[in-house]
C-alpha positions as CSV (number, residue, x, y, z in Angstrom):
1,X,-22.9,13.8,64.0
2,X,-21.7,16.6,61.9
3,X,-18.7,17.1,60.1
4,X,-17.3,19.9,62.7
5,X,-17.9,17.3,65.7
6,X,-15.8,14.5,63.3
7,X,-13.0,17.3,63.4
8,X,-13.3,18.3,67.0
9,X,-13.2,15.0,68.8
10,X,-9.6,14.1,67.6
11,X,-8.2,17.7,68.3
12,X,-9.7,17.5,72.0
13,X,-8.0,14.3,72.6
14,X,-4.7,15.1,70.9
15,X,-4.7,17.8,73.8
16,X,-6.0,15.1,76.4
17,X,-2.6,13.2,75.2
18,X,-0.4,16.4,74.9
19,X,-1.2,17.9,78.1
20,X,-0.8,14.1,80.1
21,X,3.1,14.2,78.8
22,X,3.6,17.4,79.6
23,X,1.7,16.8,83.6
24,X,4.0,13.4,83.5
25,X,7.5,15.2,82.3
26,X,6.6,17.6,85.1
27,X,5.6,15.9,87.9
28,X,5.9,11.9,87.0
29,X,9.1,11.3,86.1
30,X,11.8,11.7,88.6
31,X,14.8,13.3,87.7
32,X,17.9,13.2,89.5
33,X,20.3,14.6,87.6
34,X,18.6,17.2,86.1
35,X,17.0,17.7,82.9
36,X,19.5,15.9,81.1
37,X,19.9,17.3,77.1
38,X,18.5,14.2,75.9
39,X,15.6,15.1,77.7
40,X,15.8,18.9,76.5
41,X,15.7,16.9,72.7
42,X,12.2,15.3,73.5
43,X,10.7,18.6,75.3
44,X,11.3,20.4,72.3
45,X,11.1,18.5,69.5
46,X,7.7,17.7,71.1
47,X,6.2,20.6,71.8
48,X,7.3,22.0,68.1
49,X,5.7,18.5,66.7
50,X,2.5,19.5,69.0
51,X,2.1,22.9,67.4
52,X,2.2,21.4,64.4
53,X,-0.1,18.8,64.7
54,X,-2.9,20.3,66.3
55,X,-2.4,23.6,63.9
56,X,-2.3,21.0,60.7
57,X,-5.7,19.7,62.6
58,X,-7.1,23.0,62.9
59,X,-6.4,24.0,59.3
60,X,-7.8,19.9,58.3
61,X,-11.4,20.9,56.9
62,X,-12.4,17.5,55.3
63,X,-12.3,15.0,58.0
64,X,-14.5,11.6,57.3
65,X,-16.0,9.7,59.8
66,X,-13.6,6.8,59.7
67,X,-10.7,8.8,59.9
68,X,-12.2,10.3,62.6
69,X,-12.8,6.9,64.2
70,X,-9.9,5.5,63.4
71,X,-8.0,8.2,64.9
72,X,-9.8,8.6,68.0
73,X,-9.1,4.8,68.3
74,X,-5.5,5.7,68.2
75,X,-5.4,8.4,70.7
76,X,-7.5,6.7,73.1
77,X,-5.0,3.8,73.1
78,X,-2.5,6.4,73.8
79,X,-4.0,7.7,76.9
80,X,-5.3,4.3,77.9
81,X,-1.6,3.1,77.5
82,X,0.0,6.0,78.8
83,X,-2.6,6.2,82.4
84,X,-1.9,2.2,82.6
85,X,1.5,2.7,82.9
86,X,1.3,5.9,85.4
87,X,-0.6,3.6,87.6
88,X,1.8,1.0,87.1
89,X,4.6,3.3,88.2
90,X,2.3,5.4,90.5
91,X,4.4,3.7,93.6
92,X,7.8,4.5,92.2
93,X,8.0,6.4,89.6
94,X,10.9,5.7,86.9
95,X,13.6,8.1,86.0
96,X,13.3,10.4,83.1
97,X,14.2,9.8,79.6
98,X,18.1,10.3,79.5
99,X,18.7,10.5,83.3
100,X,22.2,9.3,83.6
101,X,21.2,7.4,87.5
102,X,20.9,3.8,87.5
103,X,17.8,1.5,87.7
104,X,17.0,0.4,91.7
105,X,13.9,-1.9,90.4
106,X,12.5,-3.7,87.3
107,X,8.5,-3.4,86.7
108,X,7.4,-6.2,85.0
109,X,3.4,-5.8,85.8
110,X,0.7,-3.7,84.1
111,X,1.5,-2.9,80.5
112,X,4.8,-4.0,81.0
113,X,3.8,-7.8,81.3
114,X,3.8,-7.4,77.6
115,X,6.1,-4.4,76.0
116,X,9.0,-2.8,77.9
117,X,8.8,1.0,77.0
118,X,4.7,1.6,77.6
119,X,5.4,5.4,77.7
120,X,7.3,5.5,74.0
121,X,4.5,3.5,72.6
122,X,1.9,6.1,74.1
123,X,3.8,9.1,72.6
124,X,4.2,7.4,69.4
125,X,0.4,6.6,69.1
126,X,-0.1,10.0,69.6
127,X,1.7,11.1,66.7
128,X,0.6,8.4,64.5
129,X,-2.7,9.5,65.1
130,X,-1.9,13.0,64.1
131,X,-1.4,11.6,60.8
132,X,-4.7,9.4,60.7
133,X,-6.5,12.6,61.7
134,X,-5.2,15.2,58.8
135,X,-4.5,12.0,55.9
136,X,-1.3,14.5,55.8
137,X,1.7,12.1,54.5
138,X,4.6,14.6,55.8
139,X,3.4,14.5,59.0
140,X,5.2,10.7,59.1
141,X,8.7,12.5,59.6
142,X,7.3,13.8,62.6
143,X,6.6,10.0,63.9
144,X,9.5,8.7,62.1
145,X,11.9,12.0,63.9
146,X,10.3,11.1,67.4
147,X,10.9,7.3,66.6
148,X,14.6,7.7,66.1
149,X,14.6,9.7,69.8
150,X,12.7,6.8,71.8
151,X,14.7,4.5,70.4
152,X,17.4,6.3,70.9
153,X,16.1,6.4,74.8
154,X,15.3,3.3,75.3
155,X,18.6,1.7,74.3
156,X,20.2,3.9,76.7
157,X,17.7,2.6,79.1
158,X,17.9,-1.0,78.2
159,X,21.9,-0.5,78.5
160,X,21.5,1.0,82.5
161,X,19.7,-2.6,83.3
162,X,22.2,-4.6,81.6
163,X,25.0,-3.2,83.4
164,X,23.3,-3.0,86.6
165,X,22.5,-5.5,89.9
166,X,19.5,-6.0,87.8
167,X,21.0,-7.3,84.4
168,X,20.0,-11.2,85.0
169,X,16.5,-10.9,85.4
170,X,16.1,-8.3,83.1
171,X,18.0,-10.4,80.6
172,X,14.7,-13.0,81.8
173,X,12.1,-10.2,81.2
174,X,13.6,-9.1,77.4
175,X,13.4,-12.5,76.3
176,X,9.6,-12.8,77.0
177,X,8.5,-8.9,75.9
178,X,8.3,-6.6,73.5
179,X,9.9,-3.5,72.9
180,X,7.3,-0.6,71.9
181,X,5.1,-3.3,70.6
182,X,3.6,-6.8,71.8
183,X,5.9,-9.4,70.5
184,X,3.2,-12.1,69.6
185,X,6.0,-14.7,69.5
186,X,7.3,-13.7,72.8
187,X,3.4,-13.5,74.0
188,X,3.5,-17.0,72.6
189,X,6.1,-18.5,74.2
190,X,5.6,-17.3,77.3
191,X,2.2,-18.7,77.4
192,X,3.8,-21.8,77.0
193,X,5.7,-21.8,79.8
């Protein structure tokens, strides 16, 4: 393969991954109070991260084969994770990042048997992988930016379950999961049981 095709395949699959988040904060996630500002704070640091991204990829001439790998690896595992937890959701889908309603049901199948925020770990692949694909180091506040937000999300999430109907067996289903990432400890003891 040449060195054009090693430059191409990540680009079209950053888009794969860009253009699935934007379908899902369209027409996946429910949102019941409206586009909350939280929500307005992923949208566009997101799409001004995107831009960036794919025009840093664009202007990245001297991509190598295992970056190129390596990356695609990462994005694949994005969309893989991301699809996984659509279908997951596909019967009821979950609120939007930020919505202020709270939780009517706990998912605990799918890519949630293992980590509790599938979605965040998708986006954050994603932009992980922008860095694999360029080997540009400032691209990490991008990650490390978009970190801070999910985390920021999540809490608020985590905080709807505890104080809702739902707060004693989602206590159960923290103490056996990850967060963003498998908890191999968790995975472990869980097994166990």
């Amino acid at each position: 393969m040449n060195s054009v095709a090693w430059h191409l395949i990540p680009m079209g699959l950053l888009l794969a991954c860009l253009g699935s988040f934007g379908w899902g904060m369209q027409k996946f996630f429910s949102r019941p109070t409206g586009a909350s500002p939280g929500m307005k704070v992923i949208r566009n640091f997101g799409t001004v991260f995107a831009v960036i991204h794919l025009t840093t990829m664009f202007l990245t001439k001297d991509v190598t084969p295992e970056q190129s790998l390596v990356a695609t690896g990462l994005y694949l595992l994005a969309l893989g994770l991301l699809w996984w937890a659509v279908q997951t959701n596909s019967s009821l889908p979950l609120s939007a990042s930020f919505s202020r309603d709270m939780p009517q049901h706990l998912v605990e199948r799918g890519p949630y048997r293992i980590i509790r925020h599938p979605f965040y770990c998708s986006y954050l692949l994603t932009w992980t992988a922008g860095v694999v694909a360029t080997r540009q180091l400032w691209l990490l506040s991008s990650v490390a930016i978009m970190l801070i937000i999910y985390m920021r999300a999540a809490k608020e999430e985590e905080q709807k379950f505890i104080l809702s109907p739902l707060a004693v067996p989602y206590q159960r289903y923290r103490a056996r999961t990850g967060w963003f990432l498998p908890n191999p400890f968790k995975l472990i003891r869980t097994l166990r049981n």
